[in-house]
Every structure is written in C-alpha cells, then in structure tokens.
C-alpha positions as CSV (number, residue, x, y, z in Angstrom):
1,X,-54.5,29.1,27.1
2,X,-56.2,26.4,29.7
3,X,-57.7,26.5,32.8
4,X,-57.1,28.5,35.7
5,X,-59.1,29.0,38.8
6,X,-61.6,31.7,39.1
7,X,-63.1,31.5,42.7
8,X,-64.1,29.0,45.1
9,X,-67.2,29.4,46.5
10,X,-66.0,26.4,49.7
11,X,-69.7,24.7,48.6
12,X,-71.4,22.9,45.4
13,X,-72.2,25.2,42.8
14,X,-75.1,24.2,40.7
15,X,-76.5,27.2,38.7
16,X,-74.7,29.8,37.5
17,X,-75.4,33.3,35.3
18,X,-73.5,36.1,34.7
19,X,-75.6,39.8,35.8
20,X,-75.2,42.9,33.7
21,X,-72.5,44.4,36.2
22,X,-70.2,41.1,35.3
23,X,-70.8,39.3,38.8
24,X,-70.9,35.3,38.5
25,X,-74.0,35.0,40.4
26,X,-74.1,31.3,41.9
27,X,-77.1,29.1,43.6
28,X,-74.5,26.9,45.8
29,X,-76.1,24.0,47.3
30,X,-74.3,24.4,50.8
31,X,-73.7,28.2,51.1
32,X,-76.5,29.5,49.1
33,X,-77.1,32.5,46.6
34,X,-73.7,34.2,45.9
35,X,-72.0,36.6,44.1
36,X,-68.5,36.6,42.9
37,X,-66.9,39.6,41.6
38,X,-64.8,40.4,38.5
39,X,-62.1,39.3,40.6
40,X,-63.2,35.9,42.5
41,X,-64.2,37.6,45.4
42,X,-67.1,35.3,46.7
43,X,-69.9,37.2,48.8
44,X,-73.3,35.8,50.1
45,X,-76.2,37.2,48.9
46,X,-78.9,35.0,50.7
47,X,-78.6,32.0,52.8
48,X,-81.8,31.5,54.8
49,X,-85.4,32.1,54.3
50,X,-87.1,33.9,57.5
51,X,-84.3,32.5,59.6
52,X,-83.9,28.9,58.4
53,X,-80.9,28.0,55.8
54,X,-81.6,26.8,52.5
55,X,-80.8,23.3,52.4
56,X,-80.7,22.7,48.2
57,X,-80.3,26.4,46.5
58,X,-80.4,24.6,42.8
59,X,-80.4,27.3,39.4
60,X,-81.6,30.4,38.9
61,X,-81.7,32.8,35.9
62,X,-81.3,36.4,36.1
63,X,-84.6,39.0,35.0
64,X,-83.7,42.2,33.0
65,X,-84.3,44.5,36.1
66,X,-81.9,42.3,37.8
67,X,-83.8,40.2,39.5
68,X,-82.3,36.9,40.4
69,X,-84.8,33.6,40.2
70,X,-83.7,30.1,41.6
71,X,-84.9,27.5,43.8
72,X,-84.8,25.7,46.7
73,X,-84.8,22.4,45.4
74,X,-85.8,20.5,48.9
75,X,-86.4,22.1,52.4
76,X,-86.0,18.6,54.1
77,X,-82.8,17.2,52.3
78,X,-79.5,18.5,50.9
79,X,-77.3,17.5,48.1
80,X,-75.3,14.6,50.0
81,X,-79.1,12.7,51.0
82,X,-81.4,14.3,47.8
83,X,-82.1,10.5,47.0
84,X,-84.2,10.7,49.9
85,X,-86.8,13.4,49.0
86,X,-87.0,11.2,45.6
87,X,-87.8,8.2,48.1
88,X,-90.7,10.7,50.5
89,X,-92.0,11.9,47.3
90,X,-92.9,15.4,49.4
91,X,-93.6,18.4,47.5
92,X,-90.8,20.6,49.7
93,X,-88.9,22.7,46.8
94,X,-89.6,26.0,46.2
95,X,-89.6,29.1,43.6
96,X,-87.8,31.9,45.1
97,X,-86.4,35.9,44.0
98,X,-83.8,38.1,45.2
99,X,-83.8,41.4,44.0
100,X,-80.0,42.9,44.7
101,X,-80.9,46.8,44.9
102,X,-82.7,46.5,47.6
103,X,-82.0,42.9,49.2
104,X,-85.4,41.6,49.5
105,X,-86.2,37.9,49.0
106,X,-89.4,37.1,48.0
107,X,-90.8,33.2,48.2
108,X,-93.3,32.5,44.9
109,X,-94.2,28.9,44.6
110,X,-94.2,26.2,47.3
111,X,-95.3,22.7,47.4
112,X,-93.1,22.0,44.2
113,X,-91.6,18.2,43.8
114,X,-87.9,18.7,43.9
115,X,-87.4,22.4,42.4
116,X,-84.5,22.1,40.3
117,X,-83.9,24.2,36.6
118,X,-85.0,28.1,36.1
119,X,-85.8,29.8,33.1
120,X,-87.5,33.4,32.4
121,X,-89.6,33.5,29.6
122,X,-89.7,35.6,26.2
123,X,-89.6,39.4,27.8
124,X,-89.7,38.1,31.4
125,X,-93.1,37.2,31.0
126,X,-93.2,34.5,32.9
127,X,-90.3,31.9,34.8
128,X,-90.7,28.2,34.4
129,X,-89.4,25.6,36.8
130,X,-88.6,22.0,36.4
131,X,-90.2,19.9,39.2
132,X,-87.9,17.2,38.6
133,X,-90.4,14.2,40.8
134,X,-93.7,14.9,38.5
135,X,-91.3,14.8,35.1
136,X,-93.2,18.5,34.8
137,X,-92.1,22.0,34.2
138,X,-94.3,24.8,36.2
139,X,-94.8,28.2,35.0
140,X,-95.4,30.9,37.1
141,X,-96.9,34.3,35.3
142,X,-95.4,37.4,36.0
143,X,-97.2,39.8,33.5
144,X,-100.4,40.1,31.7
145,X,-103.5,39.3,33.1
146,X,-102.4,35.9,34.5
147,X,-99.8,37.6,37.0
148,X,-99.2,35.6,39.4
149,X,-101.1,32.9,38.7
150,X,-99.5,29.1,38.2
151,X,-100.3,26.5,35.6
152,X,-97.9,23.6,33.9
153,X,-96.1,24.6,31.2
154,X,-95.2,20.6,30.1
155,X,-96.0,17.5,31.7
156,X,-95.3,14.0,31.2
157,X,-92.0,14.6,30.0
158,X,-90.6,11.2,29.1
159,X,-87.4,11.9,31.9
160,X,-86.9,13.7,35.1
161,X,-86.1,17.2,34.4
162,X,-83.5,19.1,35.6
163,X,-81.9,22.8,34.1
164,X,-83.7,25.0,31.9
165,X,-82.6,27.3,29.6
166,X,-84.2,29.5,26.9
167,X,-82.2,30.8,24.0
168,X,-84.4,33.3,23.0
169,X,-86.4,31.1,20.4
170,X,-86.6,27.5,22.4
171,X,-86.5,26.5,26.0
172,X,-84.0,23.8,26.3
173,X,-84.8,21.3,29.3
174,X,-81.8,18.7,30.6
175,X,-83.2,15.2,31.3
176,X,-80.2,13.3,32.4
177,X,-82.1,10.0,33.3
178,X,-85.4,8.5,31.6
179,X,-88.8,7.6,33.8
C-alpha cells in the first residue's frame, strides 16, 4: 500500500539481514551493529572493538547458529572521508563476528583493503569478503580441514567490489564502478 517508516537507526545503514527471531539486524556506519525489533525498536549490539568505536561497520550476513558476520570496512576513516583510505591505500578493514547468545565479538581477518560485502558460503562453510582496494574477494574457512585458514576466493575482478550475496547456487558480487 506504499511506504511507511520502519525505524531509524539516527546513522547510515549499509547492510542489512533479517535473523531467525525476525530482528532487522543492521551494520550502521556511525552507530554500529544493531538490532531492531519487530516493532522498530533500535538497540546496539556492538559498537567498539576492545574499547575503540568502529569507524566503517559495512555488511554482514547472518550464520545458521546465529552468528552475525560483517566488517569494518576502515579503522582510520569513516563514511563521510572513505575517499581517503582509497587515496592511503592501507590495508585497515577487518572481518569481524558477533555471536548474540552470549555477546562475544570475535576479530577474524585484519590487514584487509577496505572490507566492504559479506557472504557465508554453501552450509556456512566458509564467509567471503570483498576487499573492495585489491578488486579481490577473500575467503576465510570455517570448516573442514582448512579452518581457519585464508586464501582469495576471486581476484582481478574487472571493478571494485562491494556487497556480496549468495543465493544458494551463485554468489552474486556488486561492482558499482569499473578499475
């Protein structure tokens, strides 16, 4: 019947995913990893890492145990100045989890160029992310006898990454602007 406003989360939300319990669960690039509840009730899940605020929380996807993946695209620049960490060229984004039963956050990968789209893989075997600098996407193993271990999933992708997505058949990656 149109639009209507669901919840405002007072910051710039960039991924978003539904959990099993019908929460919108929101990477915001100001306020960080939220929740908002069946009735637009925004609450923070996670906003710093060991003290220090998240400057870029980017996407995320969601694990079947409920586990929420997403990143941190930049740990030097926010959304108003990310032009800038394109300009440094530092490898400051990160891969990080958040596991809602028992509120533990969990850093994975480091070092990454601009951290931007997450996707879990067939079974949650693995999660990918798009290091949107290198034109890459990263995969990070988390079963199998390569747990925990990281290798590149795609490179030299012929534009700069951004969200992920995987449908269950294909992963789907956004490249809004060519190299």
């Amino acid at each position: 019947q149109g639009w209507a406003l669901f919840a405002n989360t007072g910051g710039r939300p960039l991924g978003m995913q539904f959990n099993t319990d019908g929460h919108l669960i929101v990477a915001d690039a100001f306020a960080g990893l939220l929740s908002v509840d069946p009735s637009g009730e925004v609450r923070v899940l996670v906003s710093e890492v060991d003290g220090i605020p998240m400057l870029f929380p980017d996407d995320l996807d969601i694990a079947g145990d409920g586990t929420i993946w997403f990143t941190d695209a930049s740990r030097r620049f926010n959304v108003h100045n990310w032009a800038l960490d394109f300009w440094e060229g530092r490898a400051t984004g990160r891969l990080l989890s958040f596991q809602p039963a028992t509120g533990t956050l969990k850093v994975h990968l480091e070092q990454l160029m601009f951290a931007n789209g997450v996707a879990l893989g067939p079974d949650d075997e693995f999660v990918l992310v798009s290091e949107t600098l290198t034109a890459r996407v990263t995969r990070l193993w988390l079963k199998g006898p390569k747990t925990g271990s990281r290798d590149i999933f795609i490179d030299g992708l012929p534009g700069y990454p951004d969200n992920l997505s995987f449908d269950g058949e294909l992963f789907w990656i956004a490249l809004p602007s060519p190299r």
